[in-house]
NUKE-995484 format. One record per residue: residue number from 0; residue in one letter; x, y, z of N, C-alpha, C in turn. Coordinates in steps of 0.1 Angstrom, whole numbers, plus 2048, in hexadecimal, padded with zeros to 3 digits. Example, Ala and Ser with C-alpha at 12.3 -4.5 7.8 and 13.67 -1.06 7.14 Angstrom:
// residues 2
<0, A, <884, 7C7, 84E>, <87B, 7D3, 84E>, <884, 7DF, 84E>>
<1, S, <880, 7EA, 847>, <889, 7F5, 847>, <881, 800, 84F>>
This chain:
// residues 207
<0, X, <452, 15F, 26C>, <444, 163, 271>, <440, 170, 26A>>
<1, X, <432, 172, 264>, <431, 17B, 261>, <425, 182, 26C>>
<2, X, <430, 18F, 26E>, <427, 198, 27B>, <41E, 1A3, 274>>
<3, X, <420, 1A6, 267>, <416, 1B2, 268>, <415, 1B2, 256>>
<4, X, <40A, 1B5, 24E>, <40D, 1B8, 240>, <405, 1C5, 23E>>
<5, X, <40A, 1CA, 234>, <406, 1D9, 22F>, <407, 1D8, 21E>>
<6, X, <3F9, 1D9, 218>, <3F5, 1D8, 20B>, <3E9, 1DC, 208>>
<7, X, <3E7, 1D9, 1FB>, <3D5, 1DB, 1F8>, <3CD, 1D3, 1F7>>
<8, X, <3BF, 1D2, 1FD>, <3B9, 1C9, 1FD>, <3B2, 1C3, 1F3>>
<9, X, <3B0, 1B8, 1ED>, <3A8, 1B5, 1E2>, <39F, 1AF, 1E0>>
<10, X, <39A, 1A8, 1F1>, <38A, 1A0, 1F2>, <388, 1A1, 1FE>>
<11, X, <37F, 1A3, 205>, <378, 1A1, 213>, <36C, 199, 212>>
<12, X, <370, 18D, 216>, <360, 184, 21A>, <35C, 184, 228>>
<13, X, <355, 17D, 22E>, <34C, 17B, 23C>, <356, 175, 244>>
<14, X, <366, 170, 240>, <36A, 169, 24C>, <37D, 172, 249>>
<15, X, <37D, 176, 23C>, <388, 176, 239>, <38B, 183, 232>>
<16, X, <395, 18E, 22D>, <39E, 192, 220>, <3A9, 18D, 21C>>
<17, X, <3A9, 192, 20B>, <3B4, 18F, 207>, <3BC, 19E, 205>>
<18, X, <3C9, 19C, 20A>, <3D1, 1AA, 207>, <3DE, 1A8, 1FE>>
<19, X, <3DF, 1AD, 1F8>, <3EA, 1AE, 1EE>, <3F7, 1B4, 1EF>>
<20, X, <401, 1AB, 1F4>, <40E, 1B2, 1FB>, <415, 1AC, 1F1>>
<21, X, <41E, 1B9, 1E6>, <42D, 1B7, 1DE>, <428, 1AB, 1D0>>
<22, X, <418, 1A9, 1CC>, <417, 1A0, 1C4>, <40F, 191, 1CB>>
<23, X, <40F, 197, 1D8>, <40A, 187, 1DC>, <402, 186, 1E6>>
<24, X, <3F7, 17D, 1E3>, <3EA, 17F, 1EB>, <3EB, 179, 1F6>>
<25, X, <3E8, 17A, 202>, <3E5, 178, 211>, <3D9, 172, 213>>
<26, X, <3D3, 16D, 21B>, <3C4, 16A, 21B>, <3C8, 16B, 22D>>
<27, X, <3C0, 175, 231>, <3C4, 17B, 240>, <3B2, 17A, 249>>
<28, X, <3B3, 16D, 251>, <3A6, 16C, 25C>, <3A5, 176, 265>>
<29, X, <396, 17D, 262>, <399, 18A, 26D>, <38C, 189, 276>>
<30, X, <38D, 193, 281>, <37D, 194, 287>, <374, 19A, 280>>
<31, X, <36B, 199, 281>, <35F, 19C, 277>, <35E, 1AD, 276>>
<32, X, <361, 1B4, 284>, <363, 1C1, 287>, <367, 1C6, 281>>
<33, X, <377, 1C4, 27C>, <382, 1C9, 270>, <37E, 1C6, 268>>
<34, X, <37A, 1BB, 265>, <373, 1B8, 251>, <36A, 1C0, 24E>>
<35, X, <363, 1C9, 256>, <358, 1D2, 252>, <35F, 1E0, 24D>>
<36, X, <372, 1E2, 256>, <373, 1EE, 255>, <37C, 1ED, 243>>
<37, X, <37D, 1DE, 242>, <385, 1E0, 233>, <37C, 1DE, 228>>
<38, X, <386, 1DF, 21A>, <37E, 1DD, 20E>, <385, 1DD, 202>>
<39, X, <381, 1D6, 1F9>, <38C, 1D6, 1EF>, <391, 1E3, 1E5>>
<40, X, <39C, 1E3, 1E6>, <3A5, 1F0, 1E0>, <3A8, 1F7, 1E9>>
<41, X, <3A2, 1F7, 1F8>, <3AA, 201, 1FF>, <3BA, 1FB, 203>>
<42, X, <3C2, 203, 205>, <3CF, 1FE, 211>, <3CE, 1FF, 21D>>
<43, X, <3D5, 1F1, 224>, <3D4, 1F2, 231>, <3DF, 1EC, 237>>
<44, X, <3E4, 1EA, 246>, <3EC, 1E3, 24C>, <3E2, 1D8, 254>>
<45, X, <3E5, 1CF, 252>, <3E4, 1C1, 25F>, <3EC, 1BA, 268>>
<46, X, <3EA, 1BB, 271>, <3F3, 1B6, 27A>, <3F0, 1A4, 27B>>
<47, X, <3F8, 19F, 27B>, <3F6, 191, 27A>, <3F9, 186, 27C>>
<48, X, <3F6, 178, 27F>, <3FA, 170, 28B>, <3FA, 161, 27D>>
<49, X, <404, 15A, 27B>, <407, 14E, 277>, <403, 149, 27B>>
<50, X, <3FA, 13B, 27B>, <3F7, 12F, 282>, <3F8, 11E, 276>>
<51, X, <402, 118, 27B>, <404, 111, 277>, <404, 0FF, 27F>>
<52, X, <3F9, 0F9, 274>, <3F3, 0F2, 27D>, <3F5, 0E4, 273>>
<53, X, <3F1, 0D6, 279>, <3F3, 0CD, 26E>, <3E9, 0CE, 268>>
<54, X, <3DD, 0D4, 263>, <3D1, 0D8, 257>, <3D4, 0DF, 24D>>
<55, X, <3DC, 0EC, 255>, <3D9, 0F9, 24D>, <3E5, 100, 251>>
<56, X, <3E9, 109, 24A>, <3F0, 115, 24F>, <3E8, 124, 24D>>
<57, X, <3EA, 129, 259>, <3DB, 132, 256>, <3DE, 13E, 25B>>
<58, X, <3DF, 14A, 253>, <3DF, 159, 25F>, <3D3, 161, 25C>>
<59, X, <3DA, 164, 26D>, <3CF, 16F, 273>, <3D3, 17B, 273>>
<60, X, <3C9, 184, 26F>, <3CF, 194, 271>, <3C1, 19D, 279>>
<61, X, <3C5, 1A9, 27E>, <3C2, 1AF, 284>, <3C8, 1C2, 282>>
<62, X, <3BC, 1C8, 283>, <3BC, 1D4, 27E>, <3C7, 1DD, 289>>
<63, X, <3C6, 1D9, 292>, <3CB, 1E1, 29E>, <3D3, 1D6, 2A7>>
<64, X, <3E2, 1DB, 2AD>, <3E9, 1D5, 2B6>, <3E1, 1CF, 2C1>>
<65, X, <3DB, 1D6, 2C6>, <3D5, 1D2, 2D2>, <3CA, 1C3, 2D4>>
<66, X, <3C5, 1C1, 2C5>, <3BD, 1B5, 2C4>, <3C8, 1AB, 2C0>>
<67, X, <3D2, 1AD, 2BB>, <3D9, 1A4, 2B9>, <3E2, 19E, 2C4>>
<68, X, <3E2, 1A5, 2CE>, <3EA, 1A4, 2DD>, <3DD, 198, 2E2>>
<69, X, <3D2, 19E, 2E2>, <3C9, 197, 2ED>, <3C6, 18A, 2E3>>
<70, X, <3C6, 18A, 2DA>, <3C5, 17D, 2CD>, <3D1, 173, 2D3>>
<71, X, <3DF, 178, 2D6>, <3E9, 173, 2D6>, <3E5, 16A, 2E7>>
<72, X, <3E2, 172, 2F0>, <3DB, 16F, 2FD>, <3DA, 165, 2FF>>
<73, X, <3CF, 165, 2F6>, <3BF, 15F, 2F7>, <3C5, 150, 2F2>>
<74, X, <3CC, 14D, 2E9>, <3D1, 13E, 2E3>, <3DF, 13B, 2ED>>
<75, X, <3DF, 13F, 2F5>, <3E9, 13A, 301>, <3E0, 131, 30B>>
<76, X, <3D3, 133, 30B>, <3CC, 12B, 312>, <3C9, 121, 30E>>
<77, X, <3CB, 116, 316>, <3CC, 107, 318>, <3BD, 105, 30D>>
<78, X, <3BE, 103, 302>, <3AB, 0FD, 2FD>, <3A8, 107, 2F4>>
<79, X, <3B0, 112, 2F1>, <3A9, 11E, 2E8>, <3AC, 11D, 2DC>>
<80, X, <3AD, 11C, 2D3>, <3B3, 11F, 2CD>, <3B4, 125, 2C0>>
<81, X, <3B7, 12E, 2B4>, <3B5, 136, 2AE>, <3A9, 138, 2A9>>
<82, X, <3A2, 12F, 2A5>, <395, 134, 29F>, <38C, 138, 2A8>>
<83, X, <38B, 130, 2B3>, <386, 136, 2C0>, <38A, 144, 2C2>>
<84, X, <395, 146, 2C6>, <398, 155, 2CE>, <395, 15F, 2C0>>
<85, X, <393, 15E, 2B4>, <394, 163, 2AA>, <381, 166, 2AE>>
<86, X, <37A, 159, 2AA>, <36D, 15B, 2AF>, <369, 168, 2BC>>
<87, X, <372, 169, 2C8>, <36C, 16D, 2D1>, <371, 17C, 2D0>>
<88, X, <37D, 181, 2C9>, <37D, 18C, 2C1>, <375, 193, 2B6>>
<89, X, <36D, 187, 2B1>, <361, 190, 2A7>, <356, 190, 2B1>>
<90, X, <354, 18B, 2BB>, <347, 18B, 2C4>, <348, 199, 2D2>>
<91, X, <356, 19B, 2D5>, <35B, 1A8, 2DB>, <366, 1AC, 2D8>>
<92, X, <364, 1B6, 2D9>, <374, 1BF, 2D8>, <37B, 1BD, 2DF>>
<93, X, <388, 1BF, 2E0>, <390, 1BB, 2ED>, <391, 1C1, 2F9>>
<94, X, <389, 1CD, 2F8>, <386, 1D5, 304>, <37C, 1CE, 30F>>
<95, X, <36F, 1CE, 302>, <366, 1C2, 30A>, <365, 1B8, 30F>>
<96, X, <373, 1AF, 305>, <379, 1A2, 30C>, <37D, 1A4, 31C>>
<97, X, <38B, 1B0, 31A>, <38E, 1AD, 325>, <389, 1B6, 332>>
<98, X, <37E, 1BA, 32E>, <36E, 1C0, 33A>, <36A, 1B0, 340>>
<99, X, <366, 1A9, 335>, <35F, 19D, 33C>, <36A, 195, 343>>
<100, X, <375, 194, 33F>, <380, 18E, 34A>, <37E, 18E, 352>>
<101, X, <386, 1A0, 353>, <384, 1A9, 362>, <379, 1A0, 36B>>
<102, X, <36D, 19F, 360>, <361, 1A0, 36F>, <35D, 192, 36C>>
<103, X, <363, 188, 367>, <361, 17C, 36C>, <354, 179, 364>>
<104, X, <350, 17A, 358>, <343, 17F, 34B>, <346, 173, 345>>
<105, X, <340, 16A, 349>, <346, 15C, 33D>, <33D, 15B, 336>>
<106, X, <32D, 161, 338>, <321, 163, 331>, <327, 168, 327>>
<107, X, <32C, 174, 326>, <331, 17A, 31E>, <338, 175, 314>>
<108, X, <345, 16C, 319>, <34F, 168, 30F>, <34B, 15D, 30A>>
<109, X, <33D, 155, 312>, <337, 148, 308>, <332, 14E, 2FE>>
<110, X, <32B, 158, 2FA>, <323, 15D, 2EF>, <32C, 156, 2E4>>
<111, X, <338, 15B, 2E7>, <340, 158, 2D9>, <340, 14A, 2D1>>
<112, X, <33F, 14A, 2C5>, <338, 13E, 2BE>, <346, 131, 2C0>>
<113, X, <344, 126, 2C3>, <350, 11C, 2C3>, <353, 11A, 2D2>>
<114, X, <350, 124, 2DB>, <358, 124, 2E9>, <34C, 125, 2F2>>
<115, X, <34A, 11B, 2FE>, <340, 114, 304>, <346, 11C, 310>>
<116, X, <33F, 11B, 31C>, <33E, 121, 32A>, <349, 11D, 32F>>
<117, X, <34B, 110, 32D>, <359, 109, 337>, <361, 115, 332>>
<118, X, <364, 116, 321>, <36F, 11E, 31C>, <373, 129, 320>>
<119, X, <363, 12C, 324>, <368, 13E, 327>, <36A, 13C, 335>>
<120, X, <367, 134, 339>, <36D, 135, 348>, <37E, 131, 349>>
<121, X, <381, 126, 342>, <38F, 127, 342>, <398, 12F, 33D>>
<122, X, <392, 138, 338>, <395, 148, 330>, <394, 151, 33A>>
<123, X, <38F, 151, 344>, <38E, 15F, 34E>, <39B, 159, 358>>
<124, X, <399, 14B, 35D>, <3A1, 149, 363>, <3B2, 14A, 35F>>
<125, X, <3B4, 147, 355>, <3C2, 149, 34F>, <3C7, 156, 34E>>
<126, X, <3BC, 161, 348>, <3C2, 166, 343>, <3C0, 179, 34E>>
<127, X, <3B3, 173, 358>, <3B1, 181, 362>, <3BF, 184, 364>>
<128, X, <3C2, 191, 364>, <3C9, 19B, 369>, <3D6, 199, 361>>
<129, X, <3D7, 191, 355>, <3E2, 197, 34C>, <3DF, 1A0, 341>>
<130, X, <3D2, 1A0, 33D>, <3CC, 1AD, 334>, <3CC, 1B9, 338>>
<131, X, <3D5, 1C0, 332>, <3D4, 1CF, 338>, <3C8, 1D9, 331>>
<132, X, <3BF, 1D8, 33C>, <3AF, 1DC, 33B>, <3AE, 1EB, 339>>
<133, X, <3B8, 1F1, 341>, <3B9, 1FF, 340>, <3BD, 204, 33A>>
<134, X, <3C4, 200, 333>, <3CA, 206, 324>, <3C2, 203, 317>>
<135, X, <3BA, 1FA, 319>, <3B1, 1F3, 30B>, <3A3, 1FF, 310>>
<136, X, <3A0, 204, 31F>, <397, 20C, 31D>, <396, 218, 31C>>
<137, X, <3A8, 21B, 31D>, <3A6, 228, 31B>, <3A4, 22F, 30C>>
<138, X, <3AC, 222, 304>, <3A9, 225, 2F8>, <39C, 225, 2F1>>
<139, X, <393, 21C, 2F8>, <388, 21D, 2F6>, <381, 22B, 2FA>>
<140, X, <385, 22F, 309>, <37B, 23A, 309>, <383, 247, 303>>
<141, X, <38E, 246, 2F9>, <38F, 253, 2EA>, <388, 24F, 2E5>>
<142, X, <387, 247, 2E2>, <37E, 23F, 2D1>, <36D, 247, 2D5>>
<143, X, <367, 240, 2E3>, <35B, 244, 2E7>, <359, 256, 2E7>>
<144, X, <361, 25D, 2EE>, <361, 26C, 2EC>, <363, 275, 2E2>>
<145, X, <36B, 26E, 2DA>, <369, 272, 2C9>, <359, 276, 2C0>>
<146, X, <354, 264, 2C5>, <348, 261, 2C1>, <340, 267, 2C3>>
<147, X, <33B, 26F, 2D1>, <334, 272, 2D6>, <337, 281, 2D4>>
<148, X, <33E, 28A, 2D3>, <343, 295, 2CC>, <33F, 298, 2BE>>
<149, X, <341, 28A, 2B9>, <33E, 28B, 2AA>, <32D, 289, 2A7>>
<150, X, <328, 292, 2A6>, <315, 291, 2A6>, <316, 288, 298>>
<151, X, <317, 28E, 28B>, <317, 287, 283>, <31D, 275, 280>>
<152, X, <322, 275, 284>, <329, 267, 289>, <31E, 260, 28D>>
<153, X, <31C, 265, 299>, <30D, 25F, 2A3>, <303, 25F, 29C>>
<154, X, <2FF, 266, 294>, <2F6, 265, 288>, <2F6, 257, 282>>
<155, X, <302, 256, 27B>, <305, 24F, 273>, <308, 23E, 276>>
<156, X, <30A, 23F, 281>, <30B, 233, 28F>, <2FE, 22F, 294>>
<157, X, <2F6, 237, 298>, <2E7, 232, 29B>, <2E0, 22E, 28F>>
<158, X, <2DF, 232, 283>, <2D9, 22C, 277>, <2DF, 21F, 270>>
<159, X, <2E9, 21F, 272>, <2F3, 20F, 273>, <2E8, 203, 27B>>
<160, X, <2EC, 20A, 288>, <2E8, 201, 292>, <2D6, 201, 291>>
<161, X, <2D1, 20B, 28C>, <2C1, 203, 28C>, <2C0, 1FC, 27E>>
<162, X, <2C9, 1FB, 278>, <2C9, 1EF, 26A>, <2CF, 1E5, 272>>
<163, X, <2D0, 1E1, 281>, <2D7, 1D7, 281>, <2E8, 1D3, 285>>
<164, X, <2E7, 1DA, 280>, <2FD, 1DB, 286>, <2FE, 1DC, 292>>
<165, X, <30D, 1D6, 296>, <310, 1DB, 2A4>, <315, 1E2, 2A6>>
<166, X, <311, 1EE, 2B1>, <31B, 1F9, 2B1>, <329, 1FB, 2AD>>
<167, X, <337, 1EE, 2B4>, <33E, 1F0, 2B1>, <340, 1ED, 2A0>>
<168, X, <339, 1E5, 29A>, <33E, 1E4, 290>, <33A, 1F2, 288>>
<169, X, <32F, 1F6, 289>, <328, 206, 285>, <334, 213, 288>>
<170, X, <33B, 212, 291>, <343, 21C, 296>, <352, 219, 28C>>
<171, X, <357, 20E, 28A>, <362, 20A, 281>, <35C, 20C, 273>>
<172, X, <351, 209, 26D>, <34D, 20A, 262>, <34B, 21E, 260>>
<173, X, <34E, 224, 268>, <346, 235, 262>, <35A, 237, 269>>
<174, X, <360, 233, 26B>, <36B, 237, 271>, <373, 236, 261>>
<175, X, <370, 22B, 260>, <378, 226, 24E>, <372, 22B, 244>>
<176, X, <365, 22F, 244>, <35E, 239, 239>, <365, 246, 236>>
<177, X, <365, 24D, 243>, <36E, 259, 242>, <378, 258, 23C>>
<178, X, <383, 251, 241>, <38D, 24F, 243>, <392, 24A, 234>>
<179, X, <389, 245, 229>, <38F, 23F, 21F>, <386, 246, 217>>
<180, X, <37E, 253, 21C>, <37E, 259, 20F>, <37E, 269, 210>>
<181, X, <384, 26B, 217>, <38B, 278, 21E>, <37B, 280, 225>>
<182, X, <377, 27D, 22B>, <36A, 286, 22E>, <36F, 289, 23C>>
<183, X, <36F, 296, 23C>, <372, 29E, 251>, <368, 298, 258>>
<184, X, <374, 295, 264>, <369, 28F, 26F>, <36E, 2A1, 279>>
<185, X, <362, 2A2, 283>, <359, 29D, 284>, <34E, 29D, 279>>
<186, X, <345, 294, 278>, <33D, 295, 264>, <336, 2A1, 269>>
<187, X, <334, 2AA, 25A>, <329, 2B0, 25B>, <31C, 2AA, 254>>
<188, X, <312, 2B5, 25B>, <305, 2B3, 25C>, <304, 2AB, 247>>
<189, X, <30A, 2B3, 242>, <308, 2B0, 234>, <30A, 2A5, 22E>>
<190, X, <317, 29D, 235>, <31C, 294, 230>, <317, 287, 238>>
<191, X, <30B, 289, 241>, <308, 27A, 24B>, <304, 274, 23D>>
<192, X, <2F9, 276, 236>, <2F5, 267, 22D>, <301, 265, 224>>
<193, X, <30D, 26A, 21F>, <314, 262, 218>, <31E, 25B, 221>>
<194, X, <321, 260, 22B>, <328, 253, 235>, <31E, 249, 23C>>
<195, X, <312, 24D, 23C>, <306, 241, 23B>, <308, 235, 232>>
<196, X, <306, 239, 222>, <307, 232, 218>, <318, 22A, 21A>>
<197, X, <323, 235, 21B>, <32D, 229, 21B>, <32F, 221, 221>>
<198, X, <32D, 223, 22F>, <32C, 218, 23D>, <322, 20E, 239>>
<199, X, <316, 212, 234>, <310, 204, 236>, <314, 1FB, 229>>
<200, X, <31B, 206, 21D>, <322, 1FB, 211>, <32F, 1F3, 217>>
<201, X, <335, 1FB, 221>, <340, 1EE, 225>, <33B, 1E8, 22F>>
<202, X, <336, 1E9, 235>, <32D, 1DF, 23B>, <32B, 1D4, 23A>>
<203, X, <320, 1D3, 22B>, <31E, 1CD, 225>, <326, 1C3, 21B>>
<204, X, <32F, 1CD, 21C>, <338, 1C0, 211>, <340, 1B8, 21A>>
<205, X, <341, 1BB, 22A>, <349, 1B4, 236>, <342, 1AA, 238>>
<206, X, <330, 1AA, 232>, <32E, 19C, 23A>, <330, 18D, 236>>
């Protein structure tokens, strides 16, 4: 089984990358979320889920443990199955997901493209109260107080989002700008349009 790869990436399309581990290319199915935070030439780790099926053999990866926990979840339910749960992880984050659980939100979990109302209802049912909610939010609310601390960030987040993006993808996309081309967070005032320009160039190449 392969659980996690760490290499450089060499293509990011709309559903997929390719990462280059020891000579040898991967083709790794991600949520659309993460595909916005990668790009080719940088290095990264993926955490990643084998599925082997009589069609295809297919992996999935994931930027962070925690989506790969609720990914793993999510395909224990009777009818789901990877491209599904894979779907309803580019449609919420796993925090979100497991908000709509909690509260019984199948409105919510139908949005996701492939998965009809019955689904998300047999998804709340299965899976209420084994998602640990409070730990996915607390992470969430560092991530949110960061943000909100960071003016420049928020700058650079709101002009995302009136081109269209969704916040969370806008917030991963200025997190990986920094982050892959050494610029201090919190940003200053100086540097909001060049983490403008790079966030909406990876962005862009994620879709």
């Amino acid at each position: 089984m392969i659980g996690s790869l760490r290499g450089m990436v060499d293509a990011v399309d709309a559903s997929a990358m390719l990462i280059e581990v020891g000579g040898v290319g991967y083709e790794v199915r991600m949520p659309s979320a993460d595909l916005s935070r990668v790009h080719g030439g940088m290095e990264t780790r993926v955490y990643t889920y084998l599925n082997v099926s009589q069609d295809a053999i297919t992996l999935y990866g994931f930027l962070e443990p925690a989506a790969k926990r609720t990914f793993l979840q999510l395909i224990k339910v009777n009818g789901i199955g990877p491209k599904v749960a894979l779907s309803l992880l580019s449609t919420l984050n796993p925090t979100q997901l497991a908000r709509a659980i909690a509260d019984n939100d199948a409105a919510a979990l139908a949005k996701a493209p492939g998965l009809g109302r019955k689904g998300a209802q047999k998804i709340i049912l299965e899976l209420k109260g084994s998602i640990d909610l409070e730990a996915l939010e607390e992470n969430g609310a560092s991530m949110t107080t960061a943000g909100v601390e960071d003016r420049g960030a928020a700058q650079v987040i709101e002009g995302l989002m009136s081109l269209g993006w969704r916040e969370q993808d806008a917030e991963y996309a200025v997190h990986a700008a920094c982050e892959d081309n050494g610029i201090a967070t919190p940003i200053a005032e100086t540097d909001v349009p060049r983490v403008l320009r790079l966030a909406l160039a990876s962005l862009d190449r994620g879709r």
